[in-house]
VOGU-3710 file (C-alpha; in Angstrom, 3 decimals, decimal comma):
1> xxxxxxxxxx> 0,000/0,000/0,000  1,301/3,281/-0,806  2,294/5,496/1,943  0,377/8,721/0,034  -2,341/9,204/-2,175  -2,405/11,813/-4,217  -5,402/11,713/-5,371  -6,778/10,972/-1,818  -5,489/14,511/-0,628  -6,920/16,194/-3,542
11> xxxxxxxxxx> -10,847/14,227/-3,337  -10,852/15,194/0,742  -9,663/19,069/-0,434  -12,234/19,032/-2,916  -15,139/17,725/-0,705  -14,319/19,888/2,277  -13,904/22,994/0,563  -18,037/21,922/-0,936  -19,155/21,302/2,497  -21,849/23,966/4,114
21> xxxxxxxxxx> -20,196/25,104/7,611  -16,691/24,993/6,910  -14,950/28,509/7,779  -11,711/29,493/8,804  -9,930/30,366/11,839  -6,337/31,320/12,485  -5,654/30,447/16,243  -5,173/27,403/17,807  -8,448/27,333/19,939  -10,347/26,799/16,170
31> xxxxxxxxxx> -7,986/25,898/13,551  -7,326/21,913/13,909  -10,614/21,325/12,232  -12,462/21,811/15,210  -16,519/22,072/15,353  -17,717/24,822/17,171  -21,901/25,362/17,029  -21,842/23,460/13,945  -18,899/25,102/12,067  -15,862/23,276/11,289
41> xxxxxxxxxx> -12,270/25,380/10,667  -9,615/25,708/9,441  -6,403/27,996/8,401  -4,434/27,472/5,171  -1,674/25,347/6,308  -3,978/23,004/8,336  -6,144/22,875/5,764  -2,889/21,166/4,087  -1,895/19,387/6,829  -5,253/17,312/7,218
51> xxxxxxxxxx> -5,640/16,824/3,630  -2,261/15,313/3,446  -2,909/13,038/6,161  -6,746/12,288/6,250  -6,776/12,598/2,480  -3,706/11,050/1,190  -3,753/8,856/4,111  0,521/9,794/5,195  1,142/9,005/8,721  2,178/12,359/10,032
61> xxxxxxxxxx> 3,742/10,186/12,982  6,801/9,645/10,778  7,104/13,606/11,290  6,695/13,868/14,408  3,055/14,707/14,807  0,788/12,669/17,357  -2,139/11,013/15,587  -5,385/11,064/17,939  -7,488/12,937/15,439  -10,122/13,444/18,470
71> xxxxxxxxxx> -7,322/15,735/20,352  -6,326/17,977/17,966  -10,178/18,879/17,352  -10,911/19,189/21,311  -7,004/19,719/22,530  -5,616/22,545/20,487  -2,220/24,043/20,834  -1,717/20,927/23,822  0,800/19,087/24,034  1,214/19,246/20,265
81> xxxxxxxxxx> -1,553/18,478/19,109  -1,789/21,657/17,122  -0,786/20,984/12,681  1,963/22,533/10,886  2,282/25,905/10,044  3,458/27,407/6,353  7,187/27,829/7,622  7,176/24,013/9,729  5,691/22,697/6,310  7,991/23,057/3,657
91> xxxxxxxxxx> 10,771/21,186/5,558  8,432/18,466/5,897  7,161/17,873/2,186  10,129/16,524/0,844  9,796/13,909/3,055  6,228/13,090/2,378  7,433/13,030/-1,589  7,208/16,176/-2,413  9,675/17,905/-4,517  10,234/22,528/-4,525
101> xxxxxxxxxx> 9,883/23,897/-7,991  9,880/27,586/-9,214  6,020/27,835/-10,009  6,794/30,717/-12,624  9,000/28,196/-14,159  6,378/25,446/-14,294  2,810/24,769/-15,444  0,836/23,948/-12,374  -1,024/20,561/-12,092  -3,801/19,360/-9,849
111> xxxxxxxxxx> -2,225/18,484/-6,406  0,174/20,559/-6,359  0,569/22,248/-3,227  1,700/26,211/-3,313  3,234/28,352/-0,468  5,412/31,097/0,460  6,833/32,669/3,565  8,257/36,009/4,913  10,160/35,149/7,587  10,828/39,041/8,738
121> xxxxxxxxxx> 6,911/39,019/9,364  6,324/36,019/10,140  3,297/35,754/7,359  2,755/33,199/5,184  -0,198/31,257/3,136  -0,583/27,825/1,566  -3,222/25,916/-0,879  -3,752/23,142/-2,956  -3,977/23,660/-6,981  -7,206/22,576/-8,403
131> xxxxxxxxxx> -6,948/23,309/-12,130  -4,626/25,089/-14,756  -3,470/27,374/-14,915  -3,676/29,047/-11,519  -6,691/27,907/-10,175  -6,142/27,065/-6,216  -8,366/25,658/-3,269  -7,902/25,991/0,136  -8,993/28,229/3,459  -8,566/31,668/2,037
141> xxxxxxxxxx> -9,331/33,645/5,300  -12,182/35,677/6,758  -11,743/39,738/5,418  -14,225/40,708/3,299  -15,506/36,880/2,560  -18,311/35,197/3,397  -18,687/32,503/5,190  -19,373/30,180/2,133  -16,150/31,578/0,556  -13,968/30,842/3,310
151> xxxxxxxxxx> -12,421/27,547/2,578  -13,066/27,057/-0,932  -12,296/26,506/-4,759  -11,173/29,695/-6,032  -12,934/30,925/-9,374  -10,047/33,051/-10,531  -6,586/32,552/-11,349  -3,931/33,057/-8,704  -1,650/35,976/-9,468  1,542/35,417/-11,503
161> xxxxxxxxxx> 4,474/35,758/-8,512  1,972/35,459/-5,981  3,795/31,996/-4,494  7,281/31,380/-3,906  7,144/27,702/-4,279  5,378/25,072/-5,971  5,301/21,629/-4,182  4,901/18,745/-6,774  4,268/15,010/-5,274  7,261/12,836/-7,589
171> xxxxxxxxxx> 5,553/9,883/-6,253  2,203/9,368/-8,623  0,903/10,014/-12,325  -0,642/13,802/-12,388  -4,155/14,169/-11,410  -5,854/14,969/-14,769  -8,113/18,504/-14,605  -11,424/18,268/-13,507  -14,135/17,903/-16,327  -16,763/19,499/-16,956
181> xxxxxxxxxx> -14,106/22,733/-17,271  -14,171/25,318/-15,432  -15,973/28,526/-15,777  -14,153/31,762/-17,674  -12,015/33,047/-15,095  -14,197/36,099/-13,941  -10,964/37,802/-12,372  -8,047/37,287/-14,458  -4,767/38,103/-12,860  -6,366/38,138/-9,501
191> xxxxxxxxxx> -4,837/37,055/-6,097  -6,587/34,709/-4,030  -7,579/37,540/-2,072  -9,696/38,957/-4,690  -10,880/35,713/-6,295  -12,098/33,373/-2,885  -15,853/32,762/-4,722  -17,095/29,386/-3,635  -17,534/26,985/-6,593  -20,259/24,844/-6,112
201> xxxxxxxxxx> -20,197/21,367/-7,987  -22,915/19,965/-10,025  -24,651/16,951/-8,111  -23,162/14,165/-10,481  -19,957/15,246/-8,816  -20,940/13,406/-5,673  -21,958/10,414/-7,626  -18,942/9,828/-9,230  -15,527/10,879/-9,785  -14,697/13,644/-12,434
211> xxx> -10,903/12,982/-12,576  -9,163/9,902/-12,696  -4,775/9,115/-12,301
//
């Protein structure tokens, strides 16, 4: 059995950023996909984190990580039960399979995860590409978003230079792009900032798979 699924990681991103009640929260108190009143959340990088291991099934154990699912939604920041962060990632992907590439220099696939990082502010932001050419999906944050638009597939391209890195799993064919296509970009050049629209999927989506490796 392989130790990660690709496409695994990519089907739970997809179906949690098309859940109702899924919002985002930066602090620890909220963001280890806890459910508070009914609302689950996350933040971009654990957003990552449990796709990579609920999704593409890794054993985050191997880095470190404790694995009682049940305490890192009621025991956050505790005795680390809390998930990576954008800067504790990247060291971590290679090891998972992952392989840095310049994502000016390449032409992003489905899967592949994007980040960058200022270390002098300590700000950083993460997601998971959904389509060419810069079509990402993730927890986006909470300014000027609505709750729907929170965690979800973003309807616009993400801006050229926007990342720093593109993470590419060396492990597993390329997920092929979603089909039907997606919708003309309605915010070309856009950040994820400006482009955070929820994309709702057509119900045959839930009754079988759209992609396949």
């Amino acid at each position: 059995m392989a130790e990660f699924s690709l496409q695994g990681m990519f089907d739970w991103a997809v179906e949690w950023c098309n859940k109702p009640n899924v919002e985002y929260w930066m602090t620890a108190a909220r963001r280890n996909m806890r459910t508070i009143e009914g609302i689950t959340y996350f933040d971009c990088s654990s957003f990552v984190f449990f796709a990579v291991w609920l999704g593409g099934g890794y054993d985050i154990g191997k880095l470190g990580y404790p694995t009682d699912l049940e305490k890192y939604k009621t025991m956050e920041g505790q005795d680390g039960y809390n998930a990576w962060v954008v800067h504790t990632m990247t060291p971590k992907l290679p090891k998972i399979g992952f392989t840095r590439y310049n994502p000016e220099m390449v032409v992003w696939q489905p899967g592949d995860i994007l980040s960058w990082y200022n270390a002098r502010t300590g700000d950083g932001h993460t997601e998971i590409c959904y389509a060419a050419p810069r079509i990402t999906m993730g927890a986006h944050g909470r300014k000027n978003r609505t709750p729907d638009e929170m965690v979800s597939i973003n309807t616009g391209n993400a801006k050229v230079g926007y990342y720093q890195d593109l993470w590419r799993f060396s492990g597993e064919t390329p997920i092929t792009p979603p089909d039907p296509p997606l919708p003309p970009d309605p915010n070309p050049g856009g950040d994820p900032g400006d482009s955070g629209d929820k994309r709702k999927m057509p119900l045959m989506f839930y009754m079988k798979p759209y992609w396949k490796i």
